[in-house]
Structures are given as structure tokens and as C-alpha cells.
C-alpha positions in Angstrom: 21.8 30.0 19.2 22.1 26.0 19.1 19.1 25.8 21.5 17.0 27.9 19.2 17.9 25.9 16.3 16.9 22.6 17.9 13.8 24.0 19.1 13.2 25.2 15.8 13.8 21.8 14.4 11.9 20.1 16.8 8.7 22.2 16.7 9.3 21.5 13.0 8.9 18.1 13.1 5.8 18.7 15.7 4.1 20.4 13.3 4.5 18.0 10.2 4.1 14.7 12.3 0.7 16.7 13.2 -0.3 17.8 10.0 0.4 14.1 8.9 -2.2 12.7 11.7 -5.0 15.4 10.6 -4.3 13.9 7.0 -4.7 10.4 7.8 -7.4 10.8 10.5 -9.6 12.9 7.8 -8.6 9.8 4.8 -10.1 7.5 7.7 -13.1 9.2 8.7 -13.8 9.6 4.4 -13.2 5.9 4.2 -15.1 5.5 6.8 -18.1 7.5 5.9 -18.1 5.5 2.3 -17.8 2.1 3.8 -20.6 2.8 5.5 -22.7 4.0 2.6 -21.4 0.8 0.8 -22.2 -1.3 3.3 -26.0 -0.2 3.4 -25.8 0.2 -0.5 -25.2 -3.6 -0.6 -27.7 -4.6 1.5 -30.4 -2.7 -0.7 -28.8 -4.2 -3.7 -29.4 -7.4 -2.5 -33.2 -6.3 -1.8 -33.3 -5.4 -5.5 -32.2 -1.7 -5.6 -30.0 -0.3 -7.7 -26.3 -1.4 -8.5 -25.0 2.1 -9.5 -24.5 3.3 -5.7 -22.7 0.2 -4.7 -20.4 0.8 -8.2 -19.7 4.4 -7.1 -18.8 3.3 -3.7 -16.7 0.8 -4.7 -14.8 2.9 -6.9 -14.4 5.4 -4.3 -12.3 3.1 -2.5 -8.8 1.1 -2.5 -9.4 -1.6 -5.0 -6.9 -3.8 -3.3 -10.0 -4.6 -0.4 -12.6 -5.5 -2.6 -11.5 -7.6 -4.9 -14.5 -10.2 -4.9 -17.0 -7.3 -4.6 -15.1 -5.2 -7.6 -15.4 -8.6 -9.7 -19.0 -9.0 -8.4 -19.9 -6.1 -9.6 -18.0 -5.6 -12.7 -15.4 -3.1 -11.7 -11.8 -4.3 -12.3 -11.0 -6.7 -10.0 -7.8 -9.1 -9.5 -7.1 -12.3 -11.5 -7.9 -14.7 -8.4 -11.5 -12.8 -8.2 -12.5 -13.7 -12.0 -11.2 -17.0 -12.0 -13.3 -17.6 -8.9 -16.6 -15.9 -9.9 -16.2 -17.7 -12.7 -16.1 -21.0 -11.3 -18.8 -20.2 -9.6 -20.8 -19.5 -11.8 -20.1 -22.3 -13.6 -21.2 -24.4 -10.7 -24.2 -22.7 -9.4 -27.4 -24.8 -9.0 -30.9 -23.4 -7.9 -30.3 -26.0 -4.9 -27.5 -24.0 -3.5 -29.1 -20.9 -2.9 -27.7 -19.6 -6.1 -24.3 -17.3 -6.2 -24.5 -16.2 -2.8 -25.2 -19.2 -1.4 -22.5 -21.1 -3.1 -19.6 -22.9 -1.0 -15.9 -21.5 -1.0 -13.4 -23.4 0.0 -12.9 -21.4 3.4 -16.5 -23.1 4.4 -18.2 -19.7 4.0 -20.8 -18.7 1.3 -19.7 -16.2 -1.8 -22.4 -13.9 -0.2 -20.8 -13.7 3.7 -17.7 -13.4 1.8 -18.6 -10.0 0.1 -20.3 -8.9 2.8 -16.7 -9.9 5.2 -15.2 -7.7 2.7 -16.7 -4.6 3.9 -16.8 -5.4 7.6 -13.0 -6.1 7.8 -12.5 -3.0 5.5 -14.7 -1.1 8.2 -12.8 -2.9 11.1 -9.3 -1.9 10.0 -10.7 1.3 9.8 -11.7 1.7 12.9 -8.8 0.1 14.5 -6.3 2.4 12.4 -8.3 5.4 14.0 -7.3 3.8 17.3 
């Protein structure tokens, strides 16, 4: 009777820690699927087509990743994301390249930057798949 009980138990916690995995492999492969259409969605903003997909994308995802991209595309974003779009702003020149070719203070240009956003979402992605 004890041996039934623990293999009771045991097959149990099989079948949750299973049903757990199918969960978070399908919330990786969604995640997945819209960082992908984000990612292209970005790049055809940036060739002048519509901001509406890139909005719906971003809201289809953890706004905790994108918080430059969220400010960028006015979608609420953290303080440290408005204070810095706003600086930039304020110091863009035609010289620079505009916004996206503007300077951070990590070297990189506000444009890499958003685009990093999405590849390391995408990266963590995959690696959590892993």
C-alpha cells in the first residue's frame, strides 16, 4: 500500500512538472513567434511602413524588455526610457544622423540600441528553450 501511494505521488509530480514544461515551452514558442514579427515590423517601420504593427507587437509582449522601444513608440515605458528619449531629443542635430544615430553613453547609437532590444529578447528566448 505505501509503494502504491508513493508511485501515486511520484507519477503525480511527473505529470505536473510535465504539464509545466508544455506551458512554458508553448509561452516561448508565442514569444518567439512575436519577436519575430516585431523584429521584421521594425525594420519596415524604419523603411517608412506603418507603426501600428510594431505597437501591437510590443504590447503583445513583457513590457519590462522593451523599455526604450515602448518609450520610442509611445507605449508606456519606464522612467529611465523618457528621461533618456528625451534627452535625446533635446540633443539631436541633422549632423548625427538624427535619433537613431544619436550617441548613448554605452558608445552605441539609440537605433542599435532598439534594435539590441529585440535580439537579446530573441536570444533569451531561445536559450530558455534550451
Amino acid at each position: 500500500m505505501v509503494f502504491a501511494l508513493v508511485a501515486i505521488l511520484r507519477g503525480n509530480k511527473q505529470a505536473k512538472d510535465s504539464a509545466d514544461a508544455l506551458v512554458r515551452e508553448r509561452r516561448v514558442d508565442f514569444e518567439l513567434d512575436h519577436l519575430t514579427e516585431l523584429d521584421e515590423a521594425f525594420l519596415k517601420f524604419n523603411a517608412g511602413s506603418s507603426l501600428l504593427s510594431v505597437q501591437r507587437c510590443l504590447r503583445l509582449l513583457p513590457p519590462s524588455e522593451f523599455p526604450r522601444l515602448r518609450q520610442y513608440f509611445s507605449i508606456e515605458s519606464t522612467p529611465w526610457a523618457v528621461a533618456e528619449l528625451q534627452l535625446l531629443y533635446e540633443s539631436t542635430s541633422l549632423e548625427s544622423g538624427g535619433l537613431f544615430g544619436q550617441k548613448l553613453d554605452d558608445g552605441t547609437t539609440y537605433g542599435s540600441a532598439l534594435t539590441n532590444e529585440i535580439h537579446g529578447a530573441i536570444e533569451r528566448r531561445l536559450a530558455e528553450r534550451r
